[in-house]
ZAROLO-935319 format. One line per 5 residues: number of its first residue (from 1); their letters; for each residue z, y, x of C-alpha. Coordinates in steps of 0.2 Angstrom, whole numbers, plus 5000, padded with zeros to 4 digits. Each point is the difference from the previous one (the first is absolute). Layout:
N
NUM = a = Z/Y/X ~ ... .
//
This chain:
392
1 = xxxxx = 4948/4916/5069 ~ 5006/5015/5008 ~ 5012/5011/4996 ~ 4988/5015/5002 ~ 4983/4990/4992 .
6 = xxxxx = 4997/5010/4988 ~ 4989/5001/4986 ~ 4992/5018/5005 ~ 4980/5000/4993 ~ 4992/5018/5009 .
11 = xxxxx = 5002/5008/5017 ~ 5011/5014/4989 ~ 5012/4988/4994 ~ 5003/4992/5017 ~ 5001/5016/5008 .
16 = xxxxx = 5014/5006/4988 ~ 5007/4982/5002 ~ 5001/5002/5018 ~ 5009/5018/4998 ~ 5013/4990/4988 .
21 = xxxxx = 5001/4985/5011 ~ 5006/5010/5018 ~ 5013/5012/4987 ~ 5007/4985/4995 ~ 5001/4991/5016 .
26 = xxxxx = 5009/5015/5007 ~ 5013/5000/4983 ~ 5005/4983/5003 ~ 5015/5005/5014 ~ 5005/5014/4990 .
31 = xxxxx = 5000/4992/4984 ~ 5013/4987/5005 ~ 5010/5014/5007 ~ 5001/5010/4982 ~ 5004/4983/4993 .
36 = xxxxx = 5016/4999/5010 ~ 5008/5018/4998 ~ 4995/4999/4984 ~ 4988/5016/5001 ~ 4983/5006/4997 .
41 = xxxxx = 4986/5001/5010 ~ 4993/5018/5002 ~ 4989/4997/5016 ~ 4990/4987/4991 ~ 4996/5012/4986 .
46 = xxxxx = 4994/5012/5013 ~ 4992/4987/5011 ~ 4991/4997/4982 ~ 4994/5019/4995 ~ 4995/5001/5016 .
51 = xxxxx = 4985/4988/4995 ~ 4998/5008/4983 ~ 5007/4985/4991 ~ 5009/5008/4985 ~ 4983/5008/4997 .
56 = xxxxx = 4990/4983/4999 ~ 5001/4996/4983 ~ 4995/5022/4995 ~ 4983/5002/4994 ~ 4986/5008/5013 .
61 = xxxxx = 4998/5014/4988 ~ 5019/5006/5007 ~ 4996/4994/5017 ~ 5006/4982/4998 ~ 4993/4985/5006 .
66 = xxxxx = 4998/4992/4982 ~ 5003/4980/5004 ~ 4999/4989/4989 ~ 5012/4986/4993 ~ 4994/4985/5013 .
71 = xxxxx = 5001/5012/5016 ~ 5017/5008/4992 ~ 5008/4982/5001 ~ 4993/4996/5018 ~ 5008/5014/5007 .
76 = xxxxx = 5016/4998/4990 ~ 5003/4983/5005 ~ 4996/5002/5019 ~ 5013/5014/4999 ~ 5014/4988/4992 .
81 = xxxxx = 4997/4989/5016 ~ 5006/5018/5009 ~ 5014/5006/4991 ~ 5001/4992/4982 ~ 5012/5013/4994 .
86 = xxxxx = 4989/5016/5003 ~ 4985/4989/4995 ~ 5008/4998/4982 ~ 5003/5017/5000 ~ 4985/5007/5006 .
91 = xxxxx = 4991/4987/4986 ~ 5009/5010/4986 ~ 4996/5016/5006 ~ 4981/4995/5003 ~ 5000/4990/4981 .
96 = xxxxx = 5004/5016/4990 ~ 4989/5010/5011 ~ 4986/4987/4995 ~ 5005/4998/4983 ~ 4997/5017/4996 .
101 = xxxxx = 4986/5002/5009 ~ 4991/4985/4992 ~ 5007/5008/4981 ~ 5003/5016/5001 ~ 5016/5005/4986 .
106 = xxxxx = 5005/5015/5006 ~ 4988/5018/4999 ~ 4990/5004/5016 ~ 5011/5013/5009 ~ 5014/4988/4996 .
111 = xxxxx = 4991/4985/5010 ~ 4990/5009/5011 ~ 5019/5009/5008 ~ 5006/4981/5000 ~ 4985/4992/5010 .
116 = xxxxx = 4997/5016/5014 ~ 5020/4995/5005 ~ 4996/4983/5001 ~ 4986/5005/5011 ~ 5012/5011/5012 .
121 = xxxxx = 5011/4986/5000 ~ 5011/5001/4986 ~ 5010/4988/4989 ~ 5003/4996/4983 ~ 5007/4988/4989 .
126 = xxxxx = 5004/4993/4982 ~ 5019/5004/4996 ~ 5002/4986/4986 ~ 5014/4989/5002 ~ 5016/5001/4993 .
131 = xxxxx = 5017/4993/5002 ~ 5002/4999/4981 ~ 4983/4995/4996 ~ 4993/4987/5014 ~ 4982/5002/5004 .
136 = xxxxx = 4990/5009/4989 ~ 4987/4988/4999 ~ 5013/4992/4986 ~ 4998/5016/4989 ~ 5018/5007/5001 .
141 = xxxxx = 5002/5019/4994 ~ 5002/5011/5014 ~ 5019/5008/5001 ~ 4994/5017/5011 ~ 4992/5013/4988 .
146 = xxxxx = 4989/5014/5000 ~ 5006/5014/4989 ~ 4991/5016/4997 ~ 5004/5017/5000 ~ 5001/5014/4990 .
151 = xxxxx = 4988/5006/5015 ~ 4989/4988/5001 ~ 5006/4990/5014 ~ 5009/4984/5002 ~ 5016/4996/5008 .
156 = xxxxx = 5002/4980/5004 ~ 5016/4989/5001 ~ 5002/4982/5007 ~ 5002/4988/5013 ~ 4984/4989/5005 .
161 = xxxxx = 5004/4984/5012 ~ 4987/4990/5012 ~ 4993/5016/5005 ~ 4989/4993/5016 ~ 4996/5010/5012 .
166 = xxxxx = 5012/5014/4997 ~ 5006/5007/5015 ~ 4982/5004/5004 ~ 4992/5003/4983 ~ 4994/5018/4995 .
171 = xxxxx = 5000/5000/4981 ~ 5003/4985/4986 ~ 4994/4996/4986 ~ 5014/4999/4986 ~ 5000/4991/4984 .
176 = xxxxx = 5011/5008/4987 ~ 5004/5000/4983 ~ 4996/5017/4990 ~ 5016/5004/4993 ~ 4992/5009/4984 .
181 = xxxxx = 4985/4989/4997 ~ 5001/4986/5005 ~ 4990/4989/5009 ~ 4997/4997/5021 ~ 4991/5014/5011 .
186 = xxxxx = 4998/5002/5018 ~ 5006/5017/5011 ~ 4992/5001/5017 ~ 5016/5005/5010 ~ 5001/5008/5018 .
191 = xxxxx = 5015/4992/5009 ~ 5004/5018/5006 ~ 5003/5007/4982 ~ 5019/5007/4996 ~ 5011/4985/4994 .
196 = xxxxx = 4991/4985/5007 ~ 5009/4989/5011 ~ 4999/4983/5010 ~ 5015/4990/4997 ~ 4999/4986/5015 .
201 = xxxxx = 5006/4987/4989 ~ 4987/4986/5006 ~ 5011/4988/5008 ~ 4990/4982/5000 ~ 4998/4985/5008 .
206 = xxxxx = 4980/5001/5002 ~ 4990/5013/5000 ~ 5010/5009/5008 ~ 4989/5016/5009 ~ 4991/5005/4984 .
211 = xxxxx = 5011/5016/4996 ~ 5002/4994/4982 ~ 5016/5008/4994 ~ 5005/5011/4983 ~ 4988/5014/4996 .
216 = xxxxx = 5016/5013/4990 ~ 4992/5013/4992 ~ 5015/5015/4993 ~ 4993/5013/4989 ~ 4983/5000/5009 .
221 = xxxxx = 4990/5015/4991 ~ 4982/4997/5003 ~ 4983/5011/4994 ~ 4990/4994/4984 ~ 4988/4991/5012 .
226 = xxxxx = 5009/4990/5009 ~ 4999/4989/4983 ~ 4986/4990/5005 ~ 4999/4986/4987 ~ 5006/4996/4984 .
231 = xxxxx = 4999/4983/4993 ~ 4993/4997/4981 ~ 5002/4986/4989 ~ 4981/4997/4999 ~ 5001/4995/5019 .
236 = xxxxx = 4995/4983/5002 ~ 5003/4984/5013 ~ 4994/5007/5016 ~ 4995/4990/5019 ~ 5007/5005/5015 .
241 = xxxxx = 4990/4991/5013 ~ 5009/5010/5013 ~ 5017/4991/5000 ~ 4991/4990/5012 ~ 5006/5008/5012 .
246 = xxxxx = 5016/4989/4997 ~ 4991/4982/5002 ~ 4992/5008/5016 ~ 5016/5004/5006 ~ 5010/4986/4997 .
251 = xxxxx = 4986/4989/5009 ~ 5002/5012/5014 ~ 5016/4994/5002 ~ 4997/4983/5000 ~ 4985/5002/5014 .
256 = xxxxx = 5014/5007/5009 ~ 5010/4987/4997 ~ 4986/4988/5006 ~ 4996/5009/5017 ~ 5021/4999/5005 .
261 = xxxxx = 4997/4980/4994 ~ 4985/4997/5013 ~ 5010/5010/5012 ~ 5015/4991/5000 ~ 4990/4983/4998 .
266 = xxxxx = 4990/5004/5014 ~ 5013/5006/5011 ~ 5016/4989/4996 ~ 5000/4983/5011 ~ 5015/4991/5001 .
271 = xxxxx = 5004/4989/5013 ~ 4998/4984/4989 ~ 4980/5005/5000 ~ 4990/5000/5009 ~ 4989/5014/4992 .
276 = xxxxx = 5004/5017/4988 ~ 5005/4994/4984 ~ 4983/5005/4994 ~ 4993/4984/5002 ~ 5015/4989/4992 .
281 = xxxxx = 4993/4994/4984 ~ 5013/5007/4988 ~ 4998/5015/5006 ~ 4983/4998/4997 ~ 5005/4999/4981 .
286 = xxxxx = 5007/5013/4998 ~ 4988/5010/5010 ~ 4984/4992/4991 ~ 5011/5003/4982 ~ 5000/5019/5006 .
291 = xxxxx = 4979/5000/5001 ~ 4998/4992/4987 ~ 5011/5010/4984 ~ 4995/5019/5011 ~ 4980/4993/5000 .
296 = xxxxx = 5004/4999/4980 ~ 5009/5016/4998 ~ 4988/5011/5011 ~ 4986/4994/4992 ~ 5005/4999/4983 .
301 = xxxxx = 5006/5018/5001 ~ 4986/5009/5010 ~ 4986/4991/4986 ~ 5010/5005/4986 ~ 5000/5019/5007 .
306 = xxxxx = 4981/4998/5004 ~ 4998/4994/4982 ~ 5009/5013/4993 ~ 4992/5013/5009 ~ 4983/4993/4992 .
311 = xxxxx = 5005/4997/4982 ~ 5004/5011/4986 ~ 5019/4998/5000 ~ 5002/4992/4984 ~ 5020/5000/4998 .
316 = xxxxx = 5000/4984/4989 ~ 4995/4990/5017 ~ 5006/5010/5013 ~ 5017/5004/4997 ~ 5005/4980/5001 .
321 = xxxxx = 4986/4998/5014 ~ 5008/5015/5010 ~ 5016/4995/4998 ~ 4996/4982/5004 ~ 4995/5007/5016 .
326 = xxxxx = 5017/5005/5005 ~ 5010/4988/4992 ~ 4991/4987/5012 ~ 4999/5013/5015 ~ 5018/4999/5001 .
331 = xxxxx = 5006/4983/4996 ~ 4986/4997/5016 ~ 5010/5013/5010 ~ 5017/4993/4996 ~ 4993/4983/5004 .
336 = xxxxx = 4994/5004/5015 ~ 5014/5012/5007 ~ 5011/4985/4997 ~ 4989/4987/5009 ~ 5000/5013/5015 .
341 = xxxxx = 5017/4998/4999 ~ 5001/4984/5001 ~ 4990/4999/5015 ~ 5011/5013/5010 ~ 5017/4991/4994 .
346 = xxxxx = 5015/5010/5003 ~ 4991/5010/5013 ~ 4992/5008/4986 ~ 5016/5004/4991 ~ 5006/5011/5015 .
351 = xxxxx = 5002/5017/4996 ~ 4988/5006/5015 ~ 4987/4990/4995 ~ 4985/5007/4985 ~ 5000/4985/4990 .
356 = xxxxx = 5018/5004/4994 ~ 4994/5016/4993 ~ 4982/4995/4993 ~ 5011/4986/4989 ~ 5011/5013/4995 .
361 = xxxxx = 4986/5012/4995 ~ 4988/4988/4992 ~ 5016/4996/4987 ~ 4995/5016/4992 ~ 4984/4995/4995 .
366 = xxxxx = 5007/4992/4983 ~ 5008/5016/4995 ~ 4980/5011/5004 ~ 4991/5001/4984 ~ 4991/4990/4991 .
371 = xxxxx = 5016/4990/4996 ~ 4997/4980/5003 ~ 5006/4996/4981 ~ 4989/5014/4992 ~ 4984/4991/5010 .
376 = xxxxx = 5003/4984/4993 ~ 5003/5006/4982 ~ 4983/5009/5001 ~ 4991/4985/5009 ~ 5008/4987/4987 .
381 = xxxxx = 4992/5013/4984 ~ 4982/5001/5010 ~ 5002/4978/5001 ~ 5006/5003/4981 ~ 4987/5011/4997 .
386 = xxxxx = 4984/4993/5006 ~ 5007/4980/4989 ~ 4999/5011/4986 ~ 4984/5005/5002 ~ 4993/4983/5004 .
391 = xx = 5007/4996/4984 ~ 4992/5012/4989 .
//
């Protein structure tokens, strides 16, 4: 298996793959350099809107190229080979914008404004997290709120965190708290609008290019409709298949990880052999362990986005099988980073060299949702479920 096999089905797919596959290949100098100053990688988002990417995942009706879920992770998981940081990124921006394409929440003006700057290249996305409340997908109340005037406008207050992409994003999503009614709503939010600010407080060990510092929002008034979406209490267990993006990126990694193992196996010889370490049989472990757990993962997660794509989404099944998809993408990733660097030895370890950095970034994919103990409490209810209902 090579690290650019792919599971592409049409001419199209492969086409778009190919685009994908020489920006990433181009990303992977630059994307160790941002690493090491700690920065963020603005030539690869251009390199990337010079291809149309951000606009991928937009309907045709707004001039998008309306991809679908499989060819969405194929792209995003060659990209992670590149320049994992921006491909992270990139995958949250392309999620919403396929999310709300495939539900449509908001009014027409309201998405159709959203999708034509996709199209021309820009970038949203989701302002959620916060310090005080953790991930959102544990149901903590939003601290920044939305009150409204005596004119009819809003004026915001808050600090978001993890906000990926921000040195590059054009508007974000928020999630507040309405100060008056209650309840969580979503204000689409120019980044240019009066009392919004970047706090460069993202300071980590991994992950290091994707811009995701402190969104600071100070007395930000806003118009009527910039309040997209409020939530109601009739709203029920939804499926977001597109947080695959975060499986396909974290095996990204790992096929990067893979091609610096063969390198260094193939190229490492020494003087007690009489051949590359290649052919020495523990090595041959590790390398055949590699195969063997990225075969499972690949597969595992391009059938269940093939699936998906042909079922009717029923959430009782698919939020545990979706999730399962992750959950297992990056155990496999972490698993097969580490055998790389086993392989490599202390060679690997050296600052200068990539595997360093792609063991450092795919530490994060524990802390991506779905989180790993919420997967396996909903695939120990479905085990629960389906004994009960054997028994009846």
């Amino acid at each position: 298996m090579s690290s650019n096999v792919s599971f592409a089905r049409t001419r199209e797919q492969e086409e778009r793959l190919r685009l994908i596959g020489q920006a990433a290949d181009e990303m992977k100098a630059g994307a160790h350099e941002t690493d090491q100053a700690n920065g963020f990688s603005h030539k690869h988002i251009e390199l990337l809107r010079r291809i149309g990417y951000p606009g991928w995942t937009v309907p045709k009706e707004y001039g998008g190229e309306e991809i679908g879920l499989y060819e969405f992770l194929l792209y995003q998981e060659r990209l992670a080979q590149g320049d994992p940081a921006i491909a992270l990124g990139m995958g949250w921006h392309l999620s919403v914008v396929f999310e709300l394409a495939v539900r449509r929440p908001w009014t027409e003006a309201a998405l159709a404004q959203l999708f034509r700057s996709a199209v021309a290249g820009g970038l949203t996305n989701r302002a959620n997290s916060e310090k005080a409340t953790g991930s959102p997908s544990r149901g903590g109340q939003y601290q920044t709120t939305a009150r409204r005037t005596a004119s009819g406008s809003y004026v915001l207050n808050g600090r978001k965190t993890f906000t990926t992409l921000s040195p590059e994003l054009d508007t974000a999503i928020v999630g507040v708290t309405m100060e008056e009614e209650g309840g969580h709503a979503d204000f689409v939010i120019p980044l240019s609008t009066p009392g919004v600010t970047v706090d460069p407080t993202w300071n980590m060990m991994g992950m290091r290019g994707t811009g995701s510092h402190d969104l600071v929002l100070d007395g930000v008034e806003l118009p009527a409709e910039a309040l997209v979406f409020r939530a109601t209490q009739k709203s029920g267990p939804t499926v977001n298949p597109y947080l695959l993006h975060i499986p396909a990126c974290y095996l990204g990694i790992a096929l990067a990880a893979r091609e610096e193992a063969l390198a260094f196996a193939a190229s490492y010889q020494p003087n007690t052999l009489d051949r590359p370490i290649l052919y020495a049989p523990n090595i041959g472990q590790q390398l055949s362990g590699i195969e063997l757990e990225l075969s499972a993962a690949r597969h595992y997660m391009y059938a269940a986005a093939a699936r998906f794509e042909e079922s009717d989404g029923d959430p009782g099944y698919w939020q545990a099988e979706l999730g399962a998809v992750k959950v297992f993408a990056v155990q496999t990733a972490l698993s097969v980073v580490d055998k790389a660097l086993r392989i490599a030895g202390a060679h690997g370890l050296a600052q200068s060299h990539p595997l360093g950095r792609l063991y450092r970034d795919v530490r994060f994919g524990l802390s991506n949702p779905p989180m790993e103990d919420s997967v396996m409490r909903l695939l120990h209810q479905r085990a629960i479920l389906e004994v009960e209902r054997q028994a009846d």
